[in-house]
C-alpha positions as CSV (number, residue, x, y, z in Angstrom):
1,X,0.0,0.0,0.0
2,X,1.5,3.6,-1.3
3,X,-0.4,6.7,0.3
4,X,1.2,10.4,-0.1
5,X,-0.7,13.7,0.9
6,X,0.3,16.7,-1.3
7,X,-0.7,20.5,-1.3
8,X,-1.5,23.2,-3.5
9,X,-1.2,26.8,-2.8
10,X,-2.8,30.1,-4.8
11,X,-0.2,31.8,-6.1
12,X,2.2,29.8,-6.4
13,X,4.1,28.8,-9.7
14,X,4.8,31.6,-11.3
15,X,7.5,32.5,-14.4
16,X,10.6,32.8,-13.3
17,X,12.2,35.7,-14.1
18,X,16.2,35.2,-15.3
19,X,19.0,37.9,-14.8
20,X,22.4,38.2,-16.0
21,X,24.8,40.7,-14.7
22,X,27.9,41.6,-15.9
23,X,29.0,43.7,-12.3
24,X,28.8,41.5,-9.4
25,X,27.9,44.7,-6.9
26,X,24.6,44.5,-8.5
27,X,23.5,41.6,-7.3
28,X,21.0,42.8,-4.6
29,X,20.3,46.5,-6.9
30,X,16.1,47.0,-6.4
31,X,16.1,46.8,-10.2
32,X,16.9,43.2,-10.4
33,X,15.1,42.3,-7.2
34,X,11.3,41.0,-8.0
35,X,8.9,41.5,-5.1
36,X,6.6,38.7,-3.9
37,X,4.5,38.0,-1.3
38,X,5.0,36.4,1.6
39,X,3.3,34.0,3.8
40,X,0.7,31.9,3.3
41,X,-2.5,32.1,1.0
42,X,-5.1,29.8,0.3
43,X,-4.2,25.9,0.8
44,X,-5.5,22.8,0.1
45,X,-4.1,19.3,1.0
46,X,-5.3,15.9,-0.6
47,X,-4.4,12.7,0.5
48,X,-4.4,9.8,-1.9
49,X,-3.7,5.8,-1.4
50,X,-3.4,3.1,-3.4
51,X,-2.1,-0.6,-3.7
52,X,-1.7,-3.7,-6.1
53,X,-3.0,-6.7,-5.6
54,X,-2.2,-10.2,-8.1
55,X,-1.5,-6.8,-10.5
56,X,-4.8,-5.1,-10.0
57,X,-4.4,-1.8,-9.0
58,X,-6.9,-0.7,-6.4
59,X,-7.2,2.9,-5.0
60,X,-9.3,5.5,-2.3
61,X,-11.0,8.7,-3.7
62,X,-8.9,11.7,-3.1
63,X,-9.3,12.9,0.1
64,X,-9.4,16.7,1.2
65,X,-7.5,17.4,4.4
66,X,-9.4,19.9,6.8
67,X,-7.5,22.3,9.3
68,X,-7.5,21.3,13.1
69,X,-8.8,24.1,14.6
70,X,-8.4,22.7,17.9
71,X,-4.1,22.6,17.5
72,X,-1.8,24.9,18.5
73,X,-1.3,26.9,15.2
74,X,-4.6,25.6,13.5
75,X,-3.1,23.4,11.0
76,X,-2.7,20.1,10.4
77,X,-2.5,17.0,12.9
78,X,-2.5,13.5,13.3
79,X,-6.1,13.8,14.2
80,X,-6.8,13.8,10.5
81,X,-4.8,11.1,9.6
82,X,-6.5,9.1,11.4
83,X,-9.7,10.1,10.5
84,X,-8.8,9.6,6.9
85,X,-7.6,6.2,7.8
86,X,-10.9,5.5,9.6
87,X,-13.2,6.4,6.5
């Protein structure tokens, strides 16, 4: 059995932008610096499973993690693994 959760976050991906310089005192000049924000936007985290049997490949719907409001930061905790792995 193979399970992995993964996450996806708005914003993120963007072009990036290349630079050559030819005067290595420039590196940190505002002109060649690009600006982005920072911290965290809007999240989501799936969890997915799956696993072979005699070659038959059997798998779980994706699953959308919720927050734990009840944690310290309000993330995510074991709590829902283990729901996941209850459903």
């Amino acid at each position: 059995m193979w399970s992995d959760e993964c996450s996806a976050e708005r914003g993120k991906g963007g072009a990036q932008t290349w630079v050559f310089r030819t005067v290595k005192d420039n590196k940190w000049d505002s002109k060649f610096v690009e600006i982005y924000k920072k911290g965290k936007d809007l999240v989501a985290i799936v969890w997915g499973c799956f696993w072979v049997i005699n070659g038959q490949v059997h798998r779980l719907d994706l699953y959308i993690m919720d927050r734990d409001f009840e944690s310290k930061k309000h993330e995510y905790s074991a709590n829902f693994y283990l729901e996941v792995l209850e459903d």
